[in-house]
C-alpha positions in Angstrom: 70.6 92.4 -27.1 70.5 95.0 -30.3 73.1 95.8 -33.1 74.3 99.0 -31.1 74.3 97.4 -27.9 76.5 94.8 -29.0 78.9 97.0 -30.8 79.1 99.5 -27.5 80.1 96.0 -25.4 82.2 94.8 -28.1 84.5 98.2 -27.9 84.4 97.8 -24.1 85.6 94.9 -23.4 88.4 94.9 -26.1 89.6 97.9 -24.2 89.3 95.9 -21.0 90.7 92.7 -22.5 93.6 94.9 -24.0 94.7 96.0 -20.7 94.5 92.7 -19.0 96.5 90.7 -21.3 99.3 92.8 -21.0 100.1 91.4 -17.7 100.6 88.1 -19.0 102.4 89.3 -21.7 100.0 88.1 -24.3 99.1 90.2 -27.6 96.4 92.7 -27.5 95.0 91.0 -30.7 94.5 87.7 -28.9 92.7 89.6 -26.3 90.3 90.9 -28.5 89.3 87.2 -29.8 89.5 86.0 -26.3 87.0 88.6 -25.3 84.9 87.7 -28.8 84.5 84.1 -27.5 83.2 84.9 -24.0 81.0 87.0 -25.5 79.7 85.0 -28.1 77.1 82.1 -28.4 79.7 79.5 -27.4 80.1 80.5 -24.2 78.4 83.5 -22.6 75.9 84.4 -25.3 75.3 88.2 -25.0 76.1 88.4 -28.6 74.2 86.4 -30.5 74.4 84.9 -34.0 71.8 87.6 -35.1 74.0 90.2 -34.1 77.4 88.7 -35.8 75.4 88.6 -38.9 74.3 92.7 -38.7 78.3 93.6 -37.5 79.7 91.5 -41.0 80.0 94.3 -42.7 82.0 96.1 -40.1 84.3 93.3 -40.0 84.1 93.3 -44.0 85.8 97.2 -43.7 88.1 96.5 -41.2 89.2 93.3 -43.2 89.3 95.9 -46.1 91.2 98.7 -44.2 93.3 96.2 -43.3 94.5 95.0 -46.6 94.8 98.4 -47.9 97.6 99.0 -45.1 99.6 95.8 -45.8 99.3 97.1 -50.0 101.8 100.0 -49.0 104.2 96.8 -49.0 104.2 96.7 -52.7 106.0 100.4 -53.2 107.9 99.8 -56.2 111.1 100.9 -55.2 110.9 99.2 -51.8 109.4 96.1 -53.3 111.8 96.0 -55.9 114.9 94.9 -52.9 112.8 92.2 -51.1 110.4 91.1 -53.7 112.4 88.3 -55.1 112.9 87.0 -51.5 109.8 87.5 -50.6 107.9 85.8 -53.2 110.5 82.9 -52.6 109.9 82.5 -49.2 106.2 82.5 -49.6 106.3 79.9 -52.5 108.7 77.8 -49.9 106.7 78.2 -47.0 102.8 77.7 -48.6 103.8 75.3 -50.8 105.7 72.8 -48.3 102.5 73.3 -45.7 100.0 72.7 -48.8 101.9 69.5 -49.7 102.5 68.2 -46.2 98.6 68.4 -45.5 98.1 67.1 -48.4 99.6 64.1 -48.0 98.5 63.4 -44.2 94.7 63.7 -45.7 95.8 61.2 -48.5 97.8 58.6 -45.9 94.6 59.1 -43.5 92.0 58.3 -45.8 90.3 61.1 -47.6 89.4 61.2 -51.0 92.1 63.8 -53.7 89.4 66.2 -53.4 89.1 66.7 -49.7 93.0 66.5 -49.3 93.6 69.3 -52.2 90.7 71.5 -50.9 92.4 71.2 -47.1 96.4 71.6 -48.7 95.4 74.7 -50.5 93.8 76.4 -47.2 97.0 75.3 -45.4 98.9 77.9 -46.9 96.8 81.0 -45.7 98.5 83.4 -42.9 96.2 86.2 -41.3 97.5 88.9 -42.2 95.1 90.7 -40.3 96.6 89.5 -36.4 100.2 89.3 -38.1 100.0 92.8 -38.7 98.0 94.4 -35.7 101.3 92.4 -33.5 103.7 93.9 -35.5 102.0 97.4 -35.0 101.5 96.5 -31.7 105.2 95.8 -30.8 106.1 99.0 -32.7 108.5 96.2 -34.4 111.1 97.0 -37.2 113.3 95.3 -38.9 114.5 92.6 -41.6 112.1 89.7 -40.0 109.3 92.3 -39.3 110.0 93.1 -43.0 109.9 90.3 -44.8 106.4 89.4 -42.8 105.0 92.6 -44.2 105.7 91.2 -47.5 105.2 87.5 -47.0 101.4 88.3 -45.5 100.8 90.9 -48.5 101.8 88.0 -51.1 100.8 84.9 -49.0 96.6 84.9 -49.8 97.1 85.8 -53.1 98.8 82.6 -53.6 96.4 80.7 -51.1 93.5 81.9 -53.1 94.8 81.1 -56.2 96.0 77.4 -55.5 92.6 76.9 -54.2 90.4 78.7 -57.6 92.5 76.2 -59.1 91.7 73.2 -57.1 87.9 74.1 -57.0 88.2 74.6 -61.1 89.6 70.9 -61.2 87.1 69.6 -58.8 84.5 71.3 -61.2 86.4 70.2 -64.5 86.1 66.4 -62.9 83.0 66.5 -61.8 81.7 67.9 -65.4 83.1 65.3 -67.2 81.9 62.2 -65.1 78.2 63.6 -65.7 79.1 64.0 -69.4 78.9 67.8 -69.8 79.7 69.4 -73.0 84.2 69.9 -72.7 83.6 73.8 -74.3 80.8 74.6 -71.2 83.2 72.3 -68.9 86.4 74.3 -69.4 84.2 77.6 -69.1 83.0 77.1 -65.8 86.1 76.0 -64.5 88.2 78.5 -65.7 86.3 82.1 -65.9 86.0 81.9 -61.9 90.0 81.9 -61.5 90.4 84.4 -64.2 87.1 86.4 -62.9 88.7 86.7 -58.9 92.2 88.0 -59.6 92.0 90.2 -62.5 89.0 91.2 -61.7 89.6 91.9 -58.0 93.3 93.7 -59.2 91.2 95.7 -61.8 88.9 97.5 -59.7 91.7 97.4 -56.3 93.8 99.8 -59.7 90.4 101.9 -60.7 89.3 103.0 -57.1 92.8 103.9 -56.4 93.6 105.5 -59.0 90.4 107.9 -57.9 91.9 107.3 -54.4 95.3 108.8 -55.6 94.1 111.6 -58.2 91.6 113.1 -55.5 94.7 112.8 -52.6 95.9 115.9 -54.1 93.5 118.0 -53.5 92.8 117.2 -49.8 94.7 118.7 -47.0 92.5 118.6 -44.1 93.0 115.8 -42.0 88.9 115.3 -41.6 88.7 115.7 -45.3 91.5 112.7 -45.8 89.1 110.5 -43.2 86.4 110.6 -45.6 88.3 110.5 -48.6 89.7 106.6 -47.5 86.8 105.4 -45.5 84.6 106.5 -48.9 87.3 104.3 -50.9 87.6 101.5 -48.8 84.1 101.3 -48.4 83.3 101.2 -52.3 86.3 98.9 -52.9 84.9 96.2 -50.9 80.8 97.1 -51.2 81.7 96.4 -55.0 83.5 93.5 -54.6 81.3 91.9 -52.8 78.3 92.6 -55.3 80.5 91.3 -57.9 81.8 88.2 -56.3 85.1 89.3 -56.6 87.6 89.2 -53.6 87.7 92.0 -50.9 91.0 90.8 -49.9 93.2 91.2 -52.9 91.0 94.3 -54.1 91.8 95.7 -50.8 95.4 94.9 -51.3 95.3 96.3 -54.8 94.0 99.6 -53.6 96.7 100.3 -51.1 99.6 99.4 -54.2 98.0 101.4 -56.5 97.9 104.4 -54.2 101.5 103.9 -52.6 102.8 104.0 -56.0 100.4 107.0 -58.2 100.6 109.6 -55.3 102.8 111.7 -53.3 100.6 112.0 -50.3 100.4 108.4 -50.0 102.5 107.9 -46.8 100.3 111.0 -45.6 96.9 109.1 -45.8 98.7 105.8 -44.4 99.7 107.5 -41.8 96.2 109.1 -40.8 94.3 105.9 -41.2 96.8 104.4 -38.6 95.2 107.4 -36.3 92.1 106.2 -36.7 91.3 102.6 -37.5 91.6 101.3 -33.6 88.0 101.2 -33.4 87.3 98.8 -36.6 90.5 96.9 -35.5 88.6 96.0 -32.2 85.4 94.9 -33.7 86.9 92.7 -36.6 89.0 90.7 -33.9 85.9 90.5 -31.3 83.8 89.7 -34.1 86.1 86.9 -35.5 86.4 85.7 -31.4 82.8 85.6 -30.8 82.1 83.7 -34.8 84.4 80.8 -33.2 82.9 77.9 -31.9 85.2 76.7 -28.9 83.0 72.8 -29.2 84.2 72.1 -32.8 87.6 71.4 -31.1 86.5 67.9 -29.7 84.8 67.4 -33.1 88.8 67.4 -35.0 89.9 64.1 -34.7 92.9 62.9 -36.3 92.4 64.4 -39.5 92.3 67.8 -37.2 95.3 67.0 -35.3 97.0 65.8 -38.7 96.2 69.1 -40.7 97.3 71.4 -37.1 100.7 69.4 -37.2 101.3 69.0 -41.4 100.6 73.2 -42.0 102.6 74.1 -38.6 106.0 71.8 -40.3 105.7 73.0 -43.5 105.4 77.0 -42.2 108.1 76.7 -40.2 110.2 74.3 -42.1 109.6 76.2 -45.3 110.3 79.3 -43.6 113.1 78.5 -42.2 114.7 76.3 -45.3 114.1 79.1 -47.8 115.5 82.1 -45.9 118.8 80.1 -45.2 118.9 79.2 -48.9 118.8 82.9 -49.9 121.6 83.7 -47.1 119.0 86.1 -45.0 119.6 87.3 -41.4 120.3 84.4 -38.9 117.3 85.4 -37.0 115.2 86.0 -39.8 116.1 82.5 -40.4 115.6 81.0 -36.7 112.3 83.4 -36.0 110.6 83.6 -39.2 108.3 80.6 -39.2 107.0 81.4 -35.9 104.9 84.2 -37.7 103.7 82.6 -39.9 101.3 80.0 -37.7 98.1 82.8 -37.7 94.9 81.4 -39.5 91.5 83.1 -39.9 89.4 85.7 -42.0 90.4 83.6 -45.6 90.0 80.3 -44.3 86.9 80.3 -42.9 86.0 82.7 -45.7 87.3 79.8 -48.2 85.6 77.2 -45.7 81.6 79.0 -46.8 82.3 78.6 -50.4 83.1 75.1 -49.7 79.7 74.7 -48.2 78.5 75.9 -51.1 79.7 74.8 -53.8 81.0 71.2 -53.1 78.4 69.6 -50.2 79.9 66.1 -50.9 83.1 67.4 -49.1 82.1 70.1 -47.0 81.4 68.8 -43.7 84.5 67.2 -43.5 86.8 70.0 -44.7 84.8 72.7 -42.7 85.3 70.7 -39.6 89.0 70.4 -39.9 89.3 74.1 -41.3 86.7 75.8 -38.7 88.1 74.1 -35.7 92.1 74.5 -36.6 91.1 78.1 -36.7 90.0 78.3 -32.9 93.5 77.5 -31.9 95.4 79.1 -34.7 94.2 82.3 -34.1 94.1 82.6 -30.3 97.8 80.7 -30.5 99.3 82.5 -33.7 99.7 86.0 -32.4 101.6 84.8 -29.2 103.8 82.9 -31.8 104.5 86.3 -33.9 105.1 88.3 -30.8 107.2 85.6 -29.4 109.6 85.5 -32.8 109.2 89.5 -32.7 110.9 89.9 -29.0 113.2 86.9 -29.7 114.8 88.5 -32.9 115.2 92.0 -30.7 113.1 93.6 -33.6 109.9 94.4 -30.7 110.0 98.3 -29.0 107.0 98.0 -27.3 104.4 100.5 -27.1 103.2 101.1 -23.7 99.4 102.5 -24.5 96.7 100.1 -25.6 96.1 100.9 -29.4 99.4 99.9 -30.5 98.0 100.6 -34.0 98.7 104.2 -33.7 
């Protein structure tokens, strides 16, 4: 089957899925990845690896589109009353599910590396399924709140801890072979400093053009191509310059929240529009899984499911009780926070390729856990949504209008 073929299928059947989930109460989003697996070469096969690798770079804009919504999070004034909290609970809650896999990984076995690697993956959320439920239950409110914020913070940390790791893997692995300490230090360090100020830099300069040219476009056609030719620059130039699409996404969407007037304008027009790419990304990340790595886990895949679940909901649940939050911010917020996918598996190719020693091992455990995270997370997030009285359910199928 062709490229346009497969995109016309993978909009129809989303639409489909979309409406037959609802009678069992299940997300939208997981219908989407459901549908993505059917049709995908682990079960049905109408959409072939061929064709996953020609719709990336939709997935690559919607994963960019994405970001750029949850970066109207970082308002200043808005940001300034949950930040502190937010940033605490995040801290809390990735670093208690990076240590607990961690240590599992240690007491099974593996070597530091392979544990590290796996603990810093642990503490990434999705924020793409954690947002489409929230949109889709229409939910507001202090727990829907501080997952806005969580998920905008979250893979900035994730990616961080796990530059840092990879730098000490490299630093360790330069000195055993006796490379110079100057060249050592270089190539362990400019990566880290290269992905997050680089990324932030241009995520600022394209929306600063983002927010200057804002003012002059009124037309709600005109606003359409004004972000889609943002976005799409934001993450084609990341991506040539190996910097992250995620946090240069996110970057983006603060910069132009904060520099313009019409920024709630264009937020709210891109909500108008982006069903479509939503659809595709989450068919696209459904048919990408392989359902078979799940008898391939093991204990170490059982171990790292069970280690990152504790530590989420532990840390979740610890740290907004320790900052006197809402009871059922307290009770619900950990179940949000189980969704795994685009920067796990994205961190799970540059382990591939940069450390083969470790790779099958950690990509295995990683790949596998984010079958059943994914499908499972969004039914967790919709759960603690309706449970904390925060969902008003939208009774039409895009619930990202």
């Amino acid at each position: 089957m062709n490229e346009l073929a497969s995109l016309g299928l993978i909009l129809l059947l989303a639409l489909l899925a979309g409406h037959l989930v609802r009678f069992i109460r299940v997300p939208e989003v997981t219908g989407y990845i459901l549908a993505g697996v059917a049709l995908g070469p682990s079960v049905l096969g109408w959409v072939s690896y061929e064709n996953l690798a020609a719709l990336e770079i939709l997935s690559e804009v919607a994963l960019g589109l994405i970001l750029f919504s949850i970066g109207s999070v970082f308002e200043f004034n808005r940001f300034a009353t949950i930040g502190r909290q937010v940033v605490f609970i995040t801290l809390a809650e990735s670093s208690l599910a990076a240590l607990l896999v961690t240590s599992c990984m240690f007491a099974l076995g593996q070597p530091w590396q392979v544990a590290c690697l796996l603990g810093a993956v642990a503490m990434a959320t999705a924020p793409a399924s954690t947002l489409m439920v929230i949109r889709e239950c229409n939910s507001s409110g202090p727990l829907s709140t501080n997952l806005l914020g969580i998920i905008a913070v979250n893979n900035v940390f994730c990616l961080t801890t796990f530059i840092l790791v990879s730098s000490v893997i490299d630093f360790s692995s330069s000195l055993a072979i006796g490379r110079p300490l100057f060249d050592t230090f270089y190539r362990s360090v400019f990566p880290l400093v290269w992905q997050l100020l680089g990324s932030v830099a241009l995520g600022y300069l394209v929306g600063l053009l983002l927010a200057g040219w804002a003012k002059k476009v009124t037309e709600h056609g005109e606003v359409q191509i004004l972000l889609a030719g943002c976005v799409l620059l934001c993450v084609g130039t990341a991506l040539l310059l190996d910097l992250s699409t995620l946090i240069a996404s996110l970057a983006v969407g603060a910069t132009m929240v904060n520099l313009s007037a019409s920024s709630h304008r264009l937020f709210e027009s891109l909500t108008r529009t982006d069903p479509p790419f939503y659809a595709i990304f989450f068919v696209v990340a459904g048919a990408d899984l392989d359902i078979h790595l799940i008898e391939s886990m093991g204990m170490l895949g059982f171990a790292y499911l069970t280690a990152r679940a504790s530590g989420k909901f532990l840390g979740a649940m610890w740290s907004a009780w320790h900052l006197n939050l809402e009871r059922t911010v307290q009770k619900y917020l950990g179940f949000g926070l189980m969704a795994q996918a685009g920067l796990a598996v994205g961190i799970a190719l540059v382990v591939d390729r940069r450390f083969p020693l470790y790779a099958e091992v950690v990509t295995t455990v990683i790949l596998a856990s984010v079958v059943i995270y994914e499908m499972f997370g969004p039914i967790s997030t919709k759960f603690a949504l309706i449970r904390s009285g925060e969902a008003h359910q939208k009774n039409h199928l895009t619930a990202t209008g």
